[in-house]
PDB file of N, CA, C and O in Angstrom:
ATOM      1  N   UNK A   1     -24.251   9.198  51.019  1.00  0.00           N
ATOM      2  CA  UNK A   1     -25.651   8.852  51.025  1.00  0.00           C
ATOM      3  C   UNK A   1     -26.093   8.787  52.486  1.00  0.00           C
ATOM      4  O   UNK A   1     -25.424   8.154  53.302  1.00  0.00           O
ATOM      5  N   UNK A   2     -27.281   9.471  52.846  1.00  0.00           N
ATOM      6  CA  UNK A   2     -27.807   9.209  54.246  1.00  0.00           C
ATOM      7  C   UNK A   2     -29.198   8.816  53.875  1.00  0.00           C
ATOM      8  O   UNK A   2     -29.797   9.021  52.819  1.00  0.00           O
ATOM      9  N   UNK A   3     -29.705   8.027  55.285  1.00  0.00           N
ATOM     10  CA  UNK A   3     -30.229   7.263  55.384  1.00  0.00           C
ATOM     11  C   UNK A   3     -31.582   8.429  56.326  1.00  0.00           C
ATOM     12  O   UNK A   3     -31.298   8.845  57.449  1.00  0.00           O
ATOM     13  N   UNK A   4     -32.809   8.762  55.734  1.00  0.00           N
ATOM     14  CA  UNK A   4     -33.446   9.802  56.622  1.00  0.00           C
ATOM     15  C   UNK A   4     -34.362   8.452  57.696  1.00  0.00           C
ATOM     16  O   UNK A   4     -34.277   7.225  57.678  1.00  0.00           O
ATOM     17  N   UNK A   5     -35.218   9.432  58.565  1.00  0.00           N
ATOM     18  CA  UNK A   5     -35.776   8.509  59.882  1.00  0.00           C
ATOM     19  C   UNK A   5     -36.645   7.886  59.151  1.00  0.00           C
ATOM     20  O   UNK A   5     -37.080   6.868  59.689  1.00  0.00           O
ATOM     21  N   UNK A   6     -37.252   8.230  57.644  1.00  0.00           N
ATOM     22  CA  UNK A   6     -38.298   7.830  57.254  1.00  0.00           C
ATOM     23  C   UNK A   6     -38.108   6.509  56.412  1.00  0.00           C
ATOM     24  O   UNK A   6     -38.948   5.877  55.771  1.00  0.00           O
ATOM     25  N   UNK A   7     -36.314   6.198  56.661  1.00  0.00           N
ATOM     26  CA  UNK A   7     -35.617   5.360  55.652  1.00  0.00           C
ATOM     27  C   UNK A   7     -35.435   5.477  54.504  1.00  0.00           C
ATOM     28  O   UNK A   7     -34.814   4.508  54.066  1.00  0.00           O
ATOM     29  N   UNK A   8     -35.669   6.191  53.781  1.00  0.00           N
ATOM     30  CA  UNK A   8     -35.595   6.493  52.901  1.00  0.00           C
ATOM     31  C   UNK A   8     -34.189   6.831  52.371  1.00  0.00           C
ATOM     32  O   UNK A   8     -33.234   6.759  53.144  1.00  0.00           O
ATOM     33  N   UNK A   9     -34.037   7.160  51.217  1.00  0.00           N
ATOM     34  CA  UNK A   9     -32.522   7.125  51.380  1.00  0.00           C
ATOM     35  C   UNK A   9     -32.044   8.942  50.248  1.00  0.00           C
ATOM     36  O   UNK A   9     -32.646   9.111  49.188  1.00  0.00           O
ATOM     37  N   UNK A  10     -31.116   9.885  50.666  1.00  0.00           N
ATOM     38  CA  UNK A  10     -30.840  10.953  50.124  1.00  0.00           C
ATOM     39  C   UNK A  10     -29.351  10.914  49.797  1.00  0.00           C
ATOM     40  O   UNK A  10     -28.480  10.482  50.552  1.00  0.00           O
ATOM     41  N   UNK A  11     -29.162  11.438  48.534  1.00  0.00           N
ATOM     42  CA  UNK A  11     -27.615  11.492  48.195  1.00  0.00           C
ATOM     43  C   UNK A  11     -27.456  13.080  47.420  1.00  0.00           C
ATOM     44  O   UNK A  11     -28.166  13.801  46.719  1.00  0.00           O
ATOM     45  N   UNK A  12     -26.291  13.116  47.922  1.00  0.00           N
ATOM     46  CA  UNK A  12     -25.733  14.220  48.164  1.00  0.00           C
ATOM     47  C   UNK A  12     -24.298  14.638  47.478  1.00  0.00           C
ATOM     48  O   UNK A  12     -23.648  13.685  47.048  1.00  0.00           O
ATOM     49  N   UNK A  13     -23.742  15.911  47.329  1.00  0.00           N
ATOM     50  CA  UNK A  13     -22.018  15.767  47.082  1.00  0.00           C
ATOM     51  C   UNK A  13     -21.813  16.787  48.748  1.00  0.00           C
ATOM     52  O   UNK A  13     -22.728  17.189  49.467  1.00  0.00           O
ATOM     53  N   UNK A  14     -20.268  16.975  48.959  1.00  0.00           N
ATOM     54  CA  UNK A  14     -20.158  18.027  50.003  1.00  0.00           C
ATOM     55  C   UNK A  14     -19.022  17.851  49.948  1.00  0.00           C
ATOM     56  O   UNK A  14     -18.576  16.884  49.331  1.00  0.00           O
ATOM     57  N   UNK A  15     -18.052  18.930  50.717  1.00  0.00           N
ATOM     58  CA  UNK A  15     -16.626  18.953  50.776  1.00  0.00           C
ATOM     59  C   UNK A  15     -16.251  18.938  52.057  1.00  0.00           C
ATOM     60  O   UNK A  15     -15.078  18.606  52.227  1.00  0.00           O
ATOM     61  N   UNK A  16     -17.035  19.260  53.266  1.00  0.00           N
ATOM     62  CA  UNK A  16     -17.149  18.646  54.457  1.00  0.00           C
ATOM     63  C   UNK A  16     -17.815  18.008  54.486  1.00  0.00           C
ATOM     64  O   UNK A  16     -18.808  18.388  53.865  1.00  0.00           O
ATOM     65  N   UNK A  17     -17.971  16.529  55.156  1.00  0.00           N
ATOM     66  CA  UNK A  17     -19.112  15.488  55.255  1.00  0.00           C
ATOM     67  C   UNK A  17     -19.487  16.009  56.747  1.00  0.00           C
ATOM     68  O   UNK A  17     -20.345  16.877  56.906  1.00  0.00           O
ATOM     69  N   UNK A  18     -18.962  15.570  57.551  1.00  0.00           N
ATOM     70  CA  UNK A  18     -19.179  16.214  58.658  1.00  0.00           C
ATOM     71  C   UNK A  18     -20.153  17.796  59.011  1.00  0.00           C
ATOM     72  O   UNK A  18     -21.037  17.898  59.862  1.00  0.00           O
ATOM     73  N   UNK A  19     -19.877  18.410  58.488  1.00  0.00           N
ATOM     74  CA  UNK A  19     -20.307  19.941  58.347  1.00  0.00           C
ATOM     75  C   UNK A  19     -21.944  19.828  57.835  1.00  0.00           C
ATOM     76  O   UNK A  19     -22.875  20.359  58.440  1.00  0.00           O
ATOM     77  N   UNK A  20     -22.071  19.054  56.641  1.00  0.00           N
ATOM     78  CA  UNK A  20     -23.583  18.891  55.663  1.00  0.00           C
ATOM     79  C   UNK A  20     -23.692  17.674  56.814  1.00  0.00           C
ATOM     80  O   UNK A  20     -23.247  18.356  57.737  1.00  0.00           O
ATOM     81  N   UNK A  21     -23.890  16.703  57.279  1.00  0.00           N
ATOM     82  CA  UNK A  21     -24.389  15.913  57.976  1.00  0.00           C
ATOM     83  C   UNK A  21     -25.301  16.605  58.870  1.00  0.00           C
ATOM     84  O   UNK A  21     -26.516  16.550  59.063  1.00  0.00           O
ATOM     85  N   UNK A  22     -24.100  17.439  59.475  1.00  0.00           N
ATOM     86  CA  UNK A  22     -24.679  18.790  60.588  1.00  0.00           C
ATOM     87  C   UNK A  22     -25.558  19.489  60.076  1.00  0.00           C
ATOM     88  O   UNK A  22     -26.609  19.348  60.700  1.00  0.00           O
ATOM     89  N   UNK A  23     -25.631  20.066  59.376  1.00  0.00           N
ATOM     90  CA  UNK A  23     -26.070  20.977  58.507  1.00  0.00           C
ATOM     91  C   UNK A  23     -28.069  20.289  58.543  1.00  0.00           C
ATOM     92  O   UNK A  23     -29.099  20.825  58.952  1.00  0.00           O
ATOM     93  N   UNK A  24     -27.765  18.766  57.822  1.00  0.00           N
ATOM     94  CA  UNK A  24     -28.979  18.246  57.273  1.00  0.00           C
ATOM     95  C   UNK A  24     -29.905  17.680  58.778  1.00  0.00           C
ATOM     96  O   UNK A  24     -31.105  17.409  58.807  1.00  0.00           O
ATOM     97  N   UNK A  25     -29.137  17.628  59.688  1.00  0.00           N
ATOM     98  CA  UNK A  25     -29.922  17.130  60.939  1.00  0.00           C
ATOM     99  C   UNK A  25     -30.488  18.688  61.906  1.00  0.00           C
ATOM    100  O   UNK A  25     -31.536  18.844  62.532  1.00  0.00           O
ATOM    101  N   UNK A  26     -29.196  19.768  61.675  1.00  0.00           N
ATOM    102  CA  UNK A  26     -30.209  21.053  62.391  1.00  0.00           C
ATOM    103  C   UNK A  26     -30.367  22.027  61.919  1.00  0.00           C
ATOM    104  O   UNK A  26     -30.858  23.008  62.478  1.00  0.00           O
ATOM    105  N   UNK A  27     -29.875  21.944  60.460  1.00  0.00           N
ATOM    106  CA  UNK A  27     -29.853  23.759  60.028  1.00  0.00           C
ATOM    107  C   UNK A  27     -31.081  23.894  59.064  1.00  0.00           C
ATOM    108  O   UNK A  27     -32.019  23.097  59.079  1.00  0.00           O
ATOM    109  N   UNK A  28     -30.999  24.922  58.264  1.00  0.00           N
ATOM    110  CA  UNK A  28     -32.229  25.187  57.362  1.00  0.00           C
ATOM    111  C   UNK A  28     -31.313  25.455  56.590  1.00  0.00           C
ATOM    112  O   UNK A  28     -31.693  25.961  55.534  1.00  0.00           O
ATOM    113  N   UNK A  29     -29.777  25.252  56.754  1.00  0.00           N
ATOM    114  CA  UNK A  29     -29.101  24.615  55.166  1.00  0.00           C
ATOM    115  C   UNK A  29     -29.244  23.160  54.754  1.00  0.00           C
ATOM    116  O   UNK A  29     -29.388  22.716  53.615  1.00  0.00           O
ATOM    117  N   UNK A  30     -29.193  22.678  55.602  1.00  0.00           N
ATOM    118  CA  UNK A  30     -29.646  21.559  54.787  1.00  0.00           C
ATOM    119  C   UNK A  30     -31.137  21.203  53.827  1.00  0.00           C
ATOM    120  O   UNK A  30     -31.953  22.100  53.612  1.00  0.00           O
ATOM    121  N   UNK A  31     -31.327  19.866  53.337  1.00  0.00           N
ATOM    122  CA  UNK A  31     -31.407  19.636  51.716  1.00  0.00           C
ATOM    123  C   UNK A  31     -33.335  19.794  52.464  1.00  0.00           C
ATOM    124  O   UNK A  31     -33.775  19.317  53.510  1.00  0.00           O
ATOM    125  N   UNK A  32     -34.133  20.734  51.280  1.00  0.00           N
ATOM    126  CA  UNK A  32     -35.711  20.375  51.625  1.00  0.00           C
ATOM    127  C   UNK A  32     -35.832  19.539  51.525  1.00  0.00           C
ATOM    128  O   UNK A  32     -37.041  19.549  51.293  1.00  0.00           O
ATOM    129  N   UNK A  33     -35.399  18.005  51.470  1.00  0.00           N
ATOM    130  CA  UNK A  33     -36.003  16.539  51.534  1.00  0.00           C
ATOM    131  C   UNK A  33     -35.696  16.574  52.596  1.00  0.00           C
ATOM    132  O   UNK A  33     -36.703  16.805  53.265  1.00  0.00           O
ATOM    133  N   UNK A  34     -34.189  16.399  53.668  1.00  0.00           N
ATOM    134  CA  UNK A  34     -34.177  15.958  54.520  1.00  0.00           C
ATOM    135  C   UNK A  34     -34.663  16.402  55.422  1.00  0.00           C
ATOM    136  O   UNK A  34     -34.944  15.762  56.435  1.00  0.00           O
ATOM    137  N   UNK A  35     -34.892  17.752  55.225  1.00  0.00           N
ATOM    138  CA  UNK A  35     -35.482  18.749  56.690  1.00  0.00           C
ATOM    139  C   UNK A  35     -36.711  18.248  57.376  1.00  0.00           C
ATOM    140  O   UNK A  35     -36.939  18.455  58.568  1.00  0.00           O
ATOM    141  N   UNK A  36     -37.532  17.545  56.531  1.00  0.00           N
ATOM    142  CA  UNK A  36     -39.067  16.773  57.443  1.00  0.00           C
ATOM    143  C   UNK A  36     -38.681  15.593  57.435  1.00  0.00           C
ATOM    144  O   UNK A  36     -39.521  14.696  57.511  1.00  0.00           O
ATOM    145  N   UNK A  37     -37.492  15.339  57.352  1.00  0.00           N
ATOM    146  CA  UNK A  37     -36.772  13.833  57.318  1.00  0.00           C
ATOM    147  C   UNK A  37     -35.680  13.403  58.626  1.00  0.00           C
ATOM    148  O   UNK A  37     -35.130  12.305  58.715  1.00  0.00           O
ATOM    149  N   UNK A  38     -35.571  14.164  59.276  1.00  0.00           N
ATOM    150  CA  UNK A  38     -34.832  14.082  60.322  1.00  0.00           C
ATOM    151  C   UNK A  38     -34.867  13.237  61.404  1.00  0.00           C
ATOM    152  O   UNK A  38     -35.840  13.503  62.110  1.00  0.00           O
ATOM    153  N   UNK A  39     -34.170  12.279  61.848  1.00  0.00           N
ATOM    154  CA  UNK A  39     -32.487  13.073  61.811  1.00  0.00           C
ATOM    155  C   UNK A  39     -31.953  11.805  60.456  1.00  0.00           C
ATOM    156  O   UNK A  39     -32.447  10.691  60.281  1.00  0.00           O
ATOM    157  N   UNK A  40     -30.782  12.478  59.640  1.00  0.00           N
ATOM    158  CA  UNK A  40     -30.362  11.238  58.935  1.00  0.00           C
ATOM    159  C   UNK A  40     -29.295  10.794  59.602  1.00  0.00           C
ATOM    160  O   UNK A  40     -29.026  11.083  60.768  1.00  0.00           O
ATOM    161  N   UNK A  41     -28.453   9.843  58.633  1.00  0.00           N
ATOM    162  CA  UNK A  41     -27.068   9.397  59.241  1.00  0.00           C
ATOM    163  C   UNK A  41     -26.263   8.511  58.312  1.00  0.00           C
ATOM    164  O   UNK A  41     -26.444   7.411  57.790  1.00  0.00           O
ATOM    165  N   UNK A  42     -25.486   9.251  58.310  1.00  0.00           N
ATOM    166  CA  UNK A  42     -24.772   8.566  56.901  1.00  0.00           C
ATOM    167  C   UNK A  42     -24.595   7.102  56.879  1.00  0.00           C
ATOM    168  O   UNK A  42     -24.129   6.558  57.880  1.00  0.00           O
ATOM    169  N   UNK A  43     -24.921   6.399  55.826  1.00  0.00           N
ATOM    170  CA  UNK A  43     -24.535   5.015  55.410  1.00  0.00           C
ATOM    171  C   UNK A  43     -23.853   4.904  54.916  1.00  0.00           C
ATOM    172  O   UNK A  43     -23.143   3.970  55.290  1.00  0.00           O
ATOM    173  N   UNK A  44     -23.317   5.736  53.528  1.00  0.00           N
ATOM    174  CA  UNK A  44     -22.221   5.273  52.834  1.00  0.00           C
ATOM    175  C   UNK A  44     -21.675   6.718  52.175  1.00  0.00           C
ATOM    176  O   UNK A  44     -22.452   7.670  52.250  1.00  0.00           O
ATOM    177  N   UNK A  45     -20.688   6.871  51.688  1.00  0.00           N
ATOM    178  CA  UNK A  45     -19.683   7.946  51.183  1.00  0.00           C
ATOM    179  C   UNK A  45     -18.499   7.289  50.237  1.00  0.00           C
ATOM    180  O   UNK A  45     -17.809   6.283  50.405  1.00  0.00           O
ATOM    181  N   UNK A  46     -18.546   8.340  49.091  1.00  0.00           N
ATOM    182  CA  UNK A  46     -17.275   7.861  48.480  1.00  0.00           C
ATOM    183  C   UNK A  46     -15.776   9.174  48.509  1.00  0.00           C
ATOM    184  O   UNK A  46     -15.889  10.241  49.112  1.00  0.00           O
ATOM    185  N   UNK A  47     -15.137   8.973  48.125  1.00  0.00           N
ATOM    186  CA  UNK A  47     -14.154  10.226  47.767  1.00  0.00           C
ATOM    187  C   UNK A  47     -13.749  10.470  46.305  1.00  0.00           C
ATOM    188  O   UNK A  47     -13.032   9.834  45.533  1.00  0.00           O
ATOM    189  N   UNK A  48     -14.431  11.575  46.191  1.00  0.00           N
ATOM    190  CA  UNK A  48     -13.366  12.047  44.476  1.00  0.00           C
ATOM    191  C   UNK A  48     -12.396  13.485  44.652  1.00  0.00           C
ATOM    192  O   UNK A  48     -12.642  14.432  45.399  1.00  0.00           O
ATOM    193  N   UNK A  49     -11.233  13.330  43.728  1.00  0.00           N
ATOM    194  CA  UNK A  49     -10.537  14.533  43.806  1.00  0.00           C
ATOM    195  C   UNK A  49     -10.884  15.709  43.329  1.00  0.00           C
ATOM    196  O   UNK A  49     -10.157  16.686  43.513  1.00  0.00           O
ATOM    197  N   UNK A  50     -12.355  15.814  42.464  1.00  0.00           N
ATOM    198  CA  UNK A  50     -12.725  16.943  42.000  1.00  0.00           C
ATOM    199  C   UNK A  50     -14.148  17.179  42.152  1.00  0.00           C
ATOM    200  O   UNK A  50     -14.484  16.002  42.283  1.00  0.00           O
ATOM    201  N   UNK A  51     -15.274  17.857  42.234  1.00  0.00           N
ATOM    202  CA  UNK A  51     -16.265  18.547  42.411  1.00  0.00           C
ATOM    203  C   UNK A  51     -17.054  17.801  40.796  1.00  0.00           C
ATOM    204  O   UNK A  51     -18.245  17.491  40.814  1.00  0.00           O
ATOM    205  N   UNK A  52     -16.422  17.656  39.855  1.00  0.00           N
ATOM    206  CA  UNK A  52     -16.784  17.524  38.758  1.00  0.00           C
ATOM    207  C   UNK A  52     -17.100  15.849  38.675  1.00  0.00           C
ATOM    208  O   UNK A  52     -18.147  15.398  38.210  1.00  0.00           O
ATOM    209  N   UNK A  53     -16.053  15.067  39.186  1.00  0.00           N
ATOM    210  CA  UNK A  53     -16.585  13.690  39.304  1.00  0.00           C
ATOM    211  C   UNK A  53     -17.028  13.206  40.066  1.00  0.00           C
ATOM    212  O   UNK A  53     -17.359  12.040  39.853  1.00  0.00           O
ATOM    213  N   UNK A  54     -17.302  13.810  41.417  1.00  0.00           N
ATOM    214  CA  UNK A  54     -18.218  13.780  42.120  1.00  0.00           C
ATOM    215  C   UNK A  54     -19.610  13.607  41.916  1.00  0.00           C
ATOM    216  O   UNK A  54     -20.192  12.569  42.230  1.00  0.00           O
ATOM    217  N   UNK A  55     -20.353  14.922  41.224  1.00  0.00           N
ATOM    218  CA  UNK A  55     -21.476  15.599  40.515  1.00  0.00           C
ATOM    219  C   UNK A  55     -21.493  14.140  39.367  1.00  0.00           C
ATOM    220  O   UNK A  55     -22.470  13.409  39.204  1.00  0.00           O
ATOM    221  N   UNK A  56     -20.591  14.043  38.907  1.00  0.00           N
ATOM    222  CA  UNK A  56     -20.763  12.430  38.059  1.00  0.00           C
ATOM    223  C   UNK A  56     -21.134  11.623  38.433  1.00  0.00           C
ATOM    224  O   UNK A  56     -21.982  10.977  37.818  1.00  0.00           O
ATOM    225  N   UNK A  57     -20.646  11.245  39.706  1.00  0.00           N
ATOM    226  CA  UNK A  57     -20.832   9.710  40.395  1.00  0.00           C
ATOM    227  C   UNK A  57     -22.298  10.075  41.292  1.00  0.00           C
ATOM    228  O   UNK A  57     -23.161   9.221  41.497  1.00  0.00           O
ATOM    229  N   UNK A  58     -22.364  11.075  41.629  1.00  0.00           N
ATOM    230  CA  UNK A  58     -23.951  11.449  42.462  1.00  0.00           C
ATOM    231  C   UNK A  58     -24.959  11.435  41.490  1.00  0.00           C
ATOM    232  O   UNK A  58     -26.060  11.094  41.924  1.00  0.00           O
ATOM    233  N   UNK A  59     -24.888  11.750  40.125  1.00  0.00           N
ATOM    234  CA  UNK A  59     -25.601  11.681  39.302  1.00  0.00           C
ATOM    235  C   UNK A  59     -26.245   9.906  38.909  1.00  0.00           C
ATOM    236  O   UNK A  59     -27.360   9.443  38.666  1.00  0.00           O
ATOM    237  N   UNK A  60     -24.650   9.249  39.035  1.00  0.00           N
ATOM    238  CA  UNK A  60     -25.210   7.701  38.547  1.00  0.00           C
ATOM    239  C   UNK A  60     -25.916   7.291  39.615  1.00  0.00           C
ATOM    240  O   UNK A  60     -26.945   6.628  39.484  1.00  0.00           O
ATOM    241  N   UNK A  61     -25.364   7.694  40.926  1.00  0.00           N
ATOM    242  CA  UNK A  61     -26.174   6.793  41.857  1.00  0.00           C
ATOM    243  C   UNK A  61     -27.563   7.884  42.579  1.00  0.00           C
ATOM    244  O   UNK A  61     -27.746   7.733  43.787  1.00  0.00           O
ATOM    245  N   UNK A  62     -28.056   8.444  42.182  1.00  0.00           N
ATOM    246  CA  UNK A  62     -29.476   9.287  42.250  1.00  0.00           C
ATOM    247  C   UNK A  62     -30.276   8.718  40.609  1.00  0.00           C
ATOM    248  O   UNK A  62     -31.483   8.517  40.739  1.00  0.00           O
ATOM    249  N   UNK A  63     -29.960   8.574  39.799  1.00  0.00           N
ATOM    250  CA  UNK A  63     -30.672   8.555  38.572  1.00  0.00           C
ATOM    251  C   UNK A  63     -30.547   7.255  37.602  1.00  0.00           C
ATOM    252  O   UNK A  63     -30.969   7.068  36.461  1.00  0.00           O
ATOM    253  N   UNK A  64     -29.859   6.487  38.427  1.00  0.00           N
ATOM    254  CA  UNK A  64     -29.203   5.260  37.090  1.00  0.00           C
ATOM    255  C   UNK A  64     -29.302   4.525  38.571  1.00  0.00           C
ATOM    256  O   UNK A  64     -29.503   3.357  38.241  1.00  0.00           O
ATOM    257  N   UNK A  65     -29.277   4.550  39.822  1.00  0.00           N
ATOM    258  CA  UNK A  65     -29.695   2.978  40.457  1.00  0.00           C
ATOM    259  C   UNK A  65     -31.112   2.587  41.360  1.00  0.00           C
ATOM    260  O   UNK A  65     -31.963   3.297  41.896  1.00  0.00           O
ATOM    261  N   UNK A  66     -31.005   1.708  41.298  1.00  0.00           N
ATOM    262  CA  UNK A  66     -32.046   1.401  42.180  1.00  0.00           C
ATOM    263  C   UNK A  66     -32.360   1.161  43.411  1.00  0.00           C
ATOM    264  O   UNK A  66     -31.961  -0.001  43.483  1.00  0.00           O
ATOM    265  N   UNK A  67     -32.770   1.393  44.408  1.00  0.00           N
ATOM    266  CA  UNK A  67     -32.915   1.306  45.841  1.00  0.00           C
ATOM    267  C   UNK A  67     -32.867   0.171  45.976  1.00  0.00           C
ATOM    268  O   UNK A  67     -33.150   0.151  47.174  1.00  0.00           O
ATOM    269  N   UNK A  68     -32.699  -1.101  45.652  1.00  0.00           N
ATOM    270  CA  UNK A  68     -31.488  -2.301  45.912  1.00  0.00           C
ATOM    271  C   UNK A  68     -30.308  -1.725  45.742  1.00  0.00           C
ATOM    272  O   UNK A  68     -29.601  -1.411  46.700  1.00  0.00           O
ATOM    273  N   UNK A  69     -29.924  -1.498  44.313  1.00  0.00           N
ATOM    274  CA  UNK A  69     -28.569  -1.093  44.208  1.00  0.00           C
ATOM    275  C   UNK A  69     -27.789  -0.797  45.201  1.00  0.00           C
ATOM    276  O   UNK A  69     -26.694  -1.260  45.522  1.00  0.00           O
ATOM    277  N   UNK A  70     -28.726   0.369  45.867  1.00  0.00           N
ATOM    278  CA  UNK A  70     -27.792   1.614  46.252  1.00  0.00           C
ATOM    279  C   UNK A  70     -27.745   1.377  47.977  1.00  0.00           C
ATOM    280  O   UNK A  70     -27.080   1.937  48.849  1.00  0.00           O
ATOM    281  N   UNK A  71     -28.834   0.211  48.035  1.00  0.00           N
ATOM    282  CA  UNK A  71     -28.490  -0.451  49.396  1.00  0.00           C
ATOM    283  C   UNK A  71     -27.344  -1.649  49.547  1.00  0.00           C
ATOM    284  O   UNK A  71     -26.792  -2.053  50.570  1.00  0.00           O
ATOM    285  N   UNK A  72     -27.193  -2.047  48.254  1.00  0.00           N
ATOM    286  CA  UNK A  72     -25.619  -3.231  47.904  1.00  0.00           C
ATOM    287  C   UNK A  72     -25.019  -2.194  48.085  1.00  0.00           C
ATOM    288  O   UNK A  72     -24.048  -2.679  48.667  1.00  0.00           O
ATOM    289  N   UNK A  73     -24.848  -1.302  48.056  1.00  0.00           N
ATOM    290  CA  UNK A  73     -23.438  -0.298  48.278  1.00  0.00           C
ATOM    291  C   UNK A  73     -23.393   0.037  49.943  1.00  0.00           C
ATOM    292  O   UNK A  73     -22.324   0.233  50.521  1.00  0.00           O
ATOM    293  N   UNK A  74     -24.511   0.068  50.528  1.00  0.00           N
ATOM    294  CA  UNK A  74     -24.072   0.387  51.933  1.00  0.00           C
ATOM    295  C   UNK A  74     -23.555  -0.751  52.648  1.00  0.00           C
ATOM    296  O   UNK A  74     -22.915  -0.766  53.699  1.00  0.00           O
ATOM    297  N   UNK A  75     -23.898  -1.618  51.980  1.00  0.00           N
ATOM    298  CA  UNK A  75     -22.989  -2.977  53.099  1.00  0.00           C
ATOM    299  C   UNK A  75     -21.710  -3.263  51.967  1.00  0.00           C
ATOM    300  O   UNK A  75     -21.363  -4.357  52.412  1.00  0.00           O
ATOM    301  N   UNK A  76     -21.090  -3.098  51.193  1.00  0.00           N
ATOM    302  CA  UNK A  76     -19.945  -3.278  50.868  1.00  0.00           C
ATOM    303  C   UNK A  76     -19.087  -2.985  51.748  1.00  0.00           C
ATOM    304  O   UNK A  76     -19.019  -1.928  52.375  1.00  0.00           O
ATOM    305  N   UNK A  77     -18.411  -3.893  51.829  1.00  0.00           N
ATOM    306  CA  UNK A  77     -17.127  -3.807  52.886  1.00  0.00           C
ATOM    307  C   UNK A  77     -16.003  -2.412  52.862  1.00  0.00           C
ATOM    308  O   UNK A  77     -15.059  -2.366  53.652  1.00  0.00           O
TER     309      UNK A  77
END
Protein backbone atom coordinates (compact mmCIF):
# COMPACT_ATOMS: atom_id res chain seq x y z
CA UNK A 1 0.00 0.00 0.00
CA UNK A 2 1.41 3.55 -0.77
CA UNK A 3 0.61 6.46 0.57
CA UNK A 4 0.18 9.28 -2.63
CA UNK A 5 1.24 13.27 -1.84
CA UNK A 6 -2.43 13.80 -1.86
CA UNK A 7 -2.59 11.18 1.13
CA UNK A 8 -4.59 9.32 -0.04
CA UNK A 9 -3.94 5.90 0.04
CA UNK A 10 -3.35 3.16 -3.31
CA UNK A 11 -2.96 -0.61 -3.12
CA UNK A 12 -1.45 -2.58 -5.31
CA UNK A 13 0.07 -6.41 -5.95
CA UNK A 14 3.85 -6.52 -7.62
CA UNK A 15 6.65 -8.99 -7.65
CA UNK A 16 9.25 -6.33 -7.37
CA UNK A 17 8.25 -3.76 -4.75
CA UNK A 18 11.06 -1.81 -5.37
CA UNK A 19 10.78 -1.77 -9.27
CA UNK A 20 6.57 -0.62 -9.11
CA UNK A 21 7.47 1.92 -6.35
CA UNK A 22 9.88 3.20 -9.13
CA UNK A 23 7.77 2.66 -11.65
CA UNK A 24 4.66 4.68 -9.73
CA UNK A 25 6.88 7.80 -8.77
CA UNK A 26 8.52 8.21 -12.60
CA UNK A 27 7.28 6.04 -15.21
CA UNK A 28 4.02 6.06 -17.24
CA UNK A 29 3.96 2.40 -16.00
CA UNK A 30 2.83 3.14 -13.18
CA UNK A 31 -0.96 3.03 -11.83
CA UNK A 32 -3.38 6.21 -13.58
CA UNK A 33 -4.26 7.06 -9.93
CA UNK A 34 -0.91 7.51 -8.84
CA UNK A 35 0.54 9.34 -11.80
CA UNK A 36 -1.23 12.94 -10.72
CA UNK A 37 -0.51 11.59 -7.32
CA UNK A 38 3.06 11.82 -7.01
CA UNK A 39 5.43 11.05 -5.42
CA UNK A 40 4.04 7.99 -3.22
CA UNK A 41 5.87 5.91 -0.63
CA UNK A 42 5.17 2.87 0.66
CA UNK A 43 3.52 2.42 4.12
CA UNK A 44 2.83 -0.98 4.35
CA UNK A 45 3.40 -4.42 2.31
CA UNK A 46 2.60 -7.90 2.90
CA UNK A 47 4.21 -11.19 1.33
CA UNK A 48 2.32 -14.09 -0.35
CA UNK A 49 3.82 -17.14 -2.10
CA UNK A 50 1.52 -16.93 -5.01
CA UNK A 51 0.08 -14.19 -7.41
CA UNK A 52 -3.31 -15.78 -6.65
CA UNK A 53 -3.40 -14.94 -2.86
CA UNK A 54 -2.06 -12.00 -3.26
CA UNK A 55 -4.92 -10.72 -5.85
CA UNK A 56 -7.00 -12.19 -2.68
CA UNK A 57 -5.62 -10.27 0.01
CA UNK A 58 -5.46 -6.90 -2.36
CA UNK A 59 -8.90 -7.53 -3.07
CA UNK A 60 -9.95 -7.59 0.86
CA UNK A 61 -7.99 -4.70 1.61
CA UNK A 62 -9.16 -2.31 -1.59
CA UNK A 63 -12.92 -3.44 -1.28
CA UNK A 64 -13.81 -4.90 2.23
CA UNK A 65 -11.77 -2.10 4.42
CA UNK A 66 -12.00 1.04 5.44
CA UNK A 67 -9.58 3.92 5.43
CA UNK A 68 -9.30 3.48 9.27
CA UNK A 69 -8.79 -0.03 8.75
CA UNK A 70 -6.26 0.10 6.37
CA UNK A 71 -4.48 2.89 8.30
CA UNK A 72 -4.49 0.24 11.64
CA UNK A 73 -2.45 -1.76 9.33
CA UNK A 74 0.23 0.79 8.62
CA UNK A 75 1.23 1.23 12.18
CA UNK A 76 1.14 -2.43 13.13
CA UNK A 77 4.28 -3.34 14.38
Amino acid sequence: MVQCADETLYTGIATELERRIEEHNSSEKGAKYTRVRRPVKLVYCETYPDRSSASKREYEIKKKMSRAEKLKLMIKP
